[in-house]
C-alpha positions in Angstrom: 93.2 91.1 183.2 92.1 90.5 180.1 88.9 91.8 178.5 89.0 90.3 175.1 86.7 87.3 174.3 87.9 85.0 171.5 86.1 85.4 168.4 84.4 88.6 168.8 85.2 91.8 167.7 84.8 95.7 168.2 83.2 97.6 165.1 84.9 100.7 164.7 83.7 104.0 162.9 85.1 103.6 159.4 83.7 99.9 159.3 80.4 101.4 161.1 80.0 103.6 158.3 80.4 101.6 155.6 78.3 98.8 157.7 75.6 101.2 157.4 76.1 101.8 153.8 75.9 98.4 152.8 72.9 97.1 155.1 71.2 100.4 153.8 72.0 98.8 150.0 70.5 95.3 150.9 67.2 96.9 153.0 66.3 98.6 150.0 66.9 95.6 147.5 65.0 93.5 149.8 61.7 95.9 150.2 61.8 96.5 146.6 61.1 93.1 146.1 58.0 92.9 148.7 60.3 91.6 151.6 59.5 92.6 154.9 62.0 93.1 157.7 61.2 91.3 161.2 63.7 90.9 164.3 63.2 88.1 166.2 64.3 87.8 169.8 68.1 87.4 170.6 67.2 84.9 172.7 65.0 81.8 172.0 64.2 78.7 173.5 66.2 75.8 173.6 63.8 73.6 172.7 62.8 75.8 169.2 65.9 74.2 167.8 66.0 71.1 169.4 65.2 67.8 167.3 66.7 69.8 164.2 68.9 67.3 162.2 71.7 69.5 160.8 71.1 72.5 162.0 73.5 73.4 165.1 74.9 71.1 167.6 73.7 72.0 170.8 77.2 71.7 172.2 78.0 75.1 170.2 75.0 76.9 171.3 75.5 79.6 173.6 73.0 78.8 176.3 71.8 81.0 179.5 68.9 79.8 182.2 66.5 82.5 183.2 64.9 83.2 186.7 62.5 80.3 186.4 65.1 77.7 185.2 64.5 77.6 181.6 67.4 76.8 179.4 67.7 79.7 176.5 70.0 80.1 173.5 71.3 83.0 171.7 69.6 82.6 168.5 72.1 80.5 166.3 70.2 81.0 163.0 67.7 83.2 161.7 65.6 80.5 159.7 64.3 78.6 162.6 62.7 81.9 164.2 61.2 83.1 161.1 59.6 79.8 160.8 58.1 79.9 164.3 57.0 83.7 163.3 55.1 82.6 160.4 53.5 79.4 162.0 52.1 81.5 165.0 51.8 85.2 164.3 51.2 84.7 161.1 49.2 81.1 161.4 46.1 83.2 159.5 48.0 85.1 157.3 47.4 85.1 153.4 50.1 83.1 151.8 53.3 84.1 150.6 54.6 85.2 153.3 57.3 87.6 152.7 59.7 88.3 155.6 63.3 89.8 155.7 65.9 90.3 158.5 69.5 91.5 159.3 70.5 90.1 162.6 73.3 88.5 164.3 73.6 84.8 165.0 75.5 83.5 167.7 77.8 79.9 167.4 81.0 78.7 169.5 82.4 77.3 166.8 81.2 79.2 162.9 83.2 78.1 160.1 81.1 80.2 157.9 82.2 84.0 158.8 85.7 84.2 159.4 85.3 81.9 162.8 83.8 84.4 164.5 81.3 83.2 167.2 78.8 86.5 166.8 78.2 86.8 163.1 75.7 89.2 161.0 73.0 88.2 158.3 70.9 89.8 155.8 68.0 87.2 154.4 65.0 86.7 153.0 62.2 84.1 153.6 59.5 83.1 151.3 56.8 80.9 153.4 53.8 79.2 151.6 54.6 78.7 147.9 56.2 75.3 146.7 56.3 76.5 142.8 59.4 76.6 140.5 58.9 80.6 140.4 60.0 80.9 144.0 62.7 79.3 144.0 63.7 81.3 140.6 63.0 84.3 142.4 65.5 83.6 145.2 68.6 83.0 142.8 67.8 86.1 141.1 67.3 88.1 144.2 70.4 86.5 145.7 72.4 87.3 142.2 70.6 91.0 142.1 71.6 91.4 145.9 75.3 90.6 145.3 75.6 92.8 142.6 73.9 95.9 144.0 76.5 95.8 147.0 79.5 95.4 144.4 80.2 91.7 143.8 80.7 92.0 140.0 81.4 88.7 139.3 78.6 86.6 141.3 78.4 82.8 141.6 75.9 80.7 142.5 76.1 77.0 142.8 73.1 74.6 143.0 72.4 71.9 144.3 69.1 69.2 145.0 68.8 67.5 148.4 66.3 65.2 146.9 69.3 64.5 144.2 71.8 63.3 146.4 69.4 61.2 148.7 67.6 60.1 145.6 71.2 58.6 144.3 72.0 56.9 147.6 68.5 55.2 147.5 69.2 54.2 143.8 72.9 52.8 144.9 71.4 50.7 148.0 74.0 52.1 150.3 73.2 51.2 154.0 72.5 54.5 155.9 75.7 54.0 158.3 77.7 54.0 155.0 76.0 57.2 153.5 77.4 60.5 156.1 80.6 59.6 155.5 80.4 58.8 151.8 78.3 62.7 151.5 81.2 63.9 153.1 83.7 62.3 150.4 81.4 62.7 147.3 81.3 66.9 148.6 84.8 67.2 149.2 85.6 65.4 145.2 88.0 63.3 146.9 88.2 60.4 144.7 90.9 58.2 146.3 89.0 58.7 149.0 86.0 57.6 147.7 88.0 54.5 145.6 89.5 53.3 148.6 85.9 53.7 150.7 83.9 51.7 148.5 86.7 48.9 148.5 85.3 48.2 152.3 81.5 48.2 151.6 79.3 46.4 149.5 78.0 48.2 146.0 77.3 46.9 142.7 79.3 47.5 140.0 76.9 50.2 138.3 77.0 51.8 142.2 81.0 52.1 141.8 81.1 53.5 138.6 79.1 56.4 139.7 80.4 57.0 143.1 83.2 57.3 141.2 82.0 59.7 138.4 80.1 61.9 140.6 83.2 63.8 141.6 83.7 65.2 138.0 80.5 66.5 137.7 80.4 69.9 138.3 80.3 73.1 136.3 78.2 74.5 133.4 74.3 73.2 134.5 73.8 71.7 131.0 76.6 69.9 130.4 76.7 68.1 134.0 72.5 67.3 133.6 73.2 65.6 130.3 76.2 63.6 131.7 74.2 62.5 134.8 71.2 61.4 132.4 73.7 59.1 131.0 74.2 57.3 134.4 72.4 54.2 135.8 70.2 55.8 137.5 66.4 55.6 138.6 63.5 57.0 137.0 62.8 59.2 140.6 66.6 60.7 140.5 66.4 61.9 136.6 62.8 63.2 137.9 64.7 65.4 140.1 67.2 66.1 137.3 64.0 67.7 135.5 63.0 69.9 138.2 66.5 71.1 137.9 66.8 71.1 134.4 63.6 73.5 134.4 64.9 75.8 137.1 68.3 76.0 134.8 66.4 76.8 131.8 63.8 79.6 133.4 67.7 81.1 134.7 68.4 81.0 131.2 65.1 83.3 130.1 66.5 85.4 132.6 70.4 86.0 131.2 71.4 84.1 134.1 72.6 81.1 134.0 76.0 82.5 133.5 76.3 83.1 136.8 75.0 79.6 137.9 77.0 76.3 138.2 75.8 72.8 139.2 77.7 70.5 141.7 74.6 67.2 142.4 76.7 66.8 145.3 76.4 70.2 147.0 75.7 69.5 151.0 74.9 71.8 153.5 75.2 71.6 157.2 71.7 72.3 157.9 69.9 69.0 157.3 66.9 70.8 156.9 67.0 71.3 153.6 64.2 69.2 151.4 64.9 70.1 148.2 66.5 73.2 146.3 70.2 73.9 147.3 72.3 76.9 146.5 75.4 78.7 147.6 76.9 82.1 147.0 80.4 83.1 146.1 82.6 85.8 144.4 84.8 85.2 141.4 88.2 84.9 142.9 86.9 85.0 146.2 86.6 81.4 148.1 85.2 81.8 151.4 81.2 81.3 151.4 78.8 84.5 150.8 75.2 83.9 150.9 73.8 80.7 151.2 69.4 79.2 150.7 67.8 76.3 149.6 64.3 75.0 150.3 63.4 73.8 153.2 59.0 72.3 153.0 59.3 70.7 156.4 61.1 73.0 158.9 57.3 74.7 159.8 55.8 71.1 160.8 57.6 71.2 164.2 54.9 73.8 164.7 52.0 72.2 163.6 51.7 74.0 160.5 53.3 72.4 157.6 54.0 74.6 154.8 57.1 74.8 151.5 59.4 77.7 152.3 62.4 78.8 150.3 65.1 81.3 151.3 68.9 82.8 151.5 71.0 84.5 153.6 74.2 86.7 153.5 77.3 86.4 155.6 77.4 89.9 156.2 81.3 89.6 158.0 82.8 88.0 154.4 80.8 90.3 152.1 82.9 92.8 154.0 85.5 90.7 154.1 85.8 90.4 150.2 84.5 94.2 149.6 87.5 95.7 151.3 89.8 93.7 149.0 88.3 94.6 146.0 87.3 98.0 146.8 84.2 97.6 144.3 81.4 99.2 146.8 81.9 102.9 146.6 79.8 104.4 149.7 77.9 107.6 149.7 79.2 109.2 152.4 77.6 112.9 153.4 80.9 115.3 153.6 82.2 116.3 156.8 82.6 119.8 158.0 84.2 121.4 161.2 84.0 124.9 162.3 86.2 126.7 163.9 86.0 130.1 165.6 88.3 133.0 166.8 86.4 134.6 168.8 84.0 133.7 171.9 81.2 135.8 170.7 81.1 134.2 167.1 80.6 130.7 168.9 76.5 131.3 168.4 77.3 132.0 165.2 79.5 128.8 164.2 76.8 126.9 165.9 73.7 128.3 163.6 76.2 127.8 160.7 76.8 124.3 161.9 73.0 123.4 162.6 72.1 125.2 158.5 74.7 122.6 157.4 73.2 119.5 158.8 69.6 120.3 157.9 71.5 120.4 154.5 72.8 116.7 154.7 76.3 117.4 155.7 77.9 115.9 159.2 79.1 119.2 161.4 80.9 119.6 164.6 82.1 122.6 165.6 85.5 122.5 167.6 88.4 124.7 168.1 92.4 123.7 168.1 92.1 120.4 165.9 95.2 119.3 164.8 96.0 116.7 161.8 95.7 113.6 163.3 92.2 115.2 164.9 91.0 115.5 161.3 92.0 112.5 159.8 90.7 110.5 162.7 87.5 112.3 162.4 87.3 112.1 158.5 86.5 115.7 157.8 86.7 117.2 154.8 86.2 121.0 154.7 87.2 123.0 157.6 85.6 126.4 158.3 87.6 128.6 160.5 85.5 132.3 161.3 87.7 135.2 161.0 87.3 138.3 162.3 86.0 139.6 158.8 85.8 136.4 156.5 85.1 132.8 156.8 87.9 130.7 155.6 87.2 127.9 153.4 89.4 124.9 153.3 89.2 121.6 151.3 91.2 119.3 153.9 94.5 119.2 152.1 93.3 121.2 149.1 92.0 124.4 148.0 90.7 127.2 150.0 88.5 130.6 149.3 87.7 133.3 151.9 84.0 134.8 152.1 82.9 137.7 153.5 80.8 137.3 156.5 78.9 140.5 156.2 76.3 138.0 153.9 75.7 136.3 156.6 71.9 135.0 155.5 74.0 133.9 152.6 76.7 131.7 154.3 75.6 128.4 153.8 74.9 129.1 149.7 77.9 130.7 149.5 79.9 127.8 151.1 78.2 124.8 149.2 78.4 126.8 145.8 82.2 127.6 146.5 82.6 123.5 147.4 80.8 123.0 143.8 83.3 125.0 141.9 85.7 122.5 143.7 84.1 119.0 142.6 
């Protein structure tokens, strides 16, 4: 038999640990900044996400029917149920609203985190405010987020929707022309896009900058001043100007040098009305965070409201942290106590229970071997002699200590451990 399902995975100590570490990191980042965490339900309605241009075909939602015959999905993303949150428990709530999650999202077919079909988020929703300072705020908490779990070199690249749709509208493209084109224009493929355009019909000006837009990409300034010398309408370079504002308030902020600006940025969630942005690592090419704004999703509910937000792929932040090795975890030191005697096994056990109220992980355990300590991680192993306490730093130093200070044991230990360090 075999008991493995493609695509999902087993989470082991080690990772667990430094799971923990991480999400502990991101929690506090995130309530710093007035961001509070909500878990929605696993599952959700099919119908919550149907009607959703972009967002997840239904074909790779996992879908179960309950006892009364309703169709349900394993939530595929995290937006949509904030959104239904905020448009009914929160329908008479002072705006912004502020939410934040870590969850797992569930696709048959995910080529965002390492093609897994159960995959982890951390993000942040900000519901109610359409101003220019929101969306600043995300970039720099996305930016401020990466760094604060060890991405030293962050990257952020933005994008409009508005842009992009704004350009096709200037261009007259026929919309049965325009997925494919998106899908060229995002990919910079420009034979592609040379060869395309030689079966459609577009005006000269329309050529040239289908076939320009492909080179544009890079330092924000440079590519806004090259698309304001284009042939295009009054309403695109309006949307150049929101950007343009956006880019300089990043500037105020000594951060537009982690910021670079691709007009044709697309994302798969066709929800997205305006501001665009992904997240990436220096030297690092699969996806990290993602965000943009997204003022319609909340009408399906009635209440139509702007909303802006991001979220991490918790799976490649891993991903990209174990092969750099730049988060450096705070893990409590491990201890096991040994004993040789049966009557000093209360003994071991008060020791044990003093060193956990102190912070430190304990187990007490006789006959551990190698392998048992490395597998268990220990680092200082306490073995109670018949007169002493032996000391040992897990393939380093040791120190006896007499046990007639017993009331003393634990000071004695840690200050001993200090000398060490």
């Amino acid at each position: 038999m075999n008991a493995f399902v493609e695509g999902v995975r087993d989470i082991l100590p080690a990772e667990l640990r430094k799971r923990r570490a991480i999400y502990q990191t991101i929690r506090e980042v995130f309530e710093a900044n007035a961001y509070r965490e909500v878990i929605t339900p696993t599952l959700e309605s099919l119908e919550l996400y149907a009607g959703i241009e972009g967002l997840v075909d239904k074909s790779e939602m996992f879908k179960v029917v309950d006892d009364r015959g309703q169709i349900l999905v394993l939530r595929p993303d995290l937006t949509m149920p904030i959104a239904r949150l905020a448009a009914s428990r929160f329908q008479d709530s002072p705006r912004p609203l502020k939410f934040s999650y870590l969850s797992s999202a569930f696709q048959s077919k995910n080529s965002q985190s390492l093609s897994l079909k159960e995959k982890t988020q951390a993000g942040v929703e900000l519901i109610g405010s359409d101003s220019l300072e929101s969306d600043l705020e995300m970039i720099l908490l996305l930016i401020k987020t990466m760094q604060k779990v060890g991405v030293e070199e962050p990257l952020v690249d933005i994008g409009h929707a508005d842009l992009i749709n704004e350009i096709f509208a200037d261009l007259k493209i026929a919309e049965t022309e325009k997925k494919e084109l998106r899908q060229l224009l995002a990919a910079k493929n420009k034979v592609g896009i040379k060869n395309y355009i030689k079966d459609i019909e577009v005006t000269e000006d329309a050529a040239e900058v289908l076939l320009r837009l492909p080179s544009l990409f890079g330092a924000p300034k440079k590519v806004v001043k090259e698309l304001e010398k284009m042939p295009l309408s009054t309403e695109t370079k309006d949307a150049l100007k929101t950007l343009e504002k956006l880019f300089n308030k990043l500037e105020e902020f000594e951060a537009l040098k982690y910021i670079t600006f691709d007009p044709m940025l697309i994302s798969r969630h066709g929800y997205y009305t305006g501001l665009i942005f992904k997240g990436y690592a220096k030297g690092y090419s699969n996806l990290l965070a993602s965000g943009g704004r997204y003022d319609n999703l909340t009408e399906k509910f009635g209440v139509e409201e702007p909303a802006v937000g991001f979220a991490l792929e918790i799976e490649n932040l891993l991903d990209y942290l174990n092969r750099t090795e730049n988060f450096s975890e705070d893990l409590e030191k491990r201890f096991l106590i040994s004993y040789q005697q049966d009557k000093d096994f209360k003994l071991a056990s008060e020791l044990a229970e003093d060193l956990r109220n102190a912070g430190f992980v304990t187990e007490v355990y006789n006959g551990a071997d190698s392998k048992y300590l490395d597998f268990q991680q220990v680092d200082f192993v306490i073995n109670l002699e018949a007169d002493n306490l032996e000391l040992k730093q897990y393939g380093g130093a040791s120190a006896k200590i007499e046990r007639n200070q017993k009331e003393a044991l634990e000071y004695l230990i840690l200050n001993k451990i200090e000398e060490w360090e």
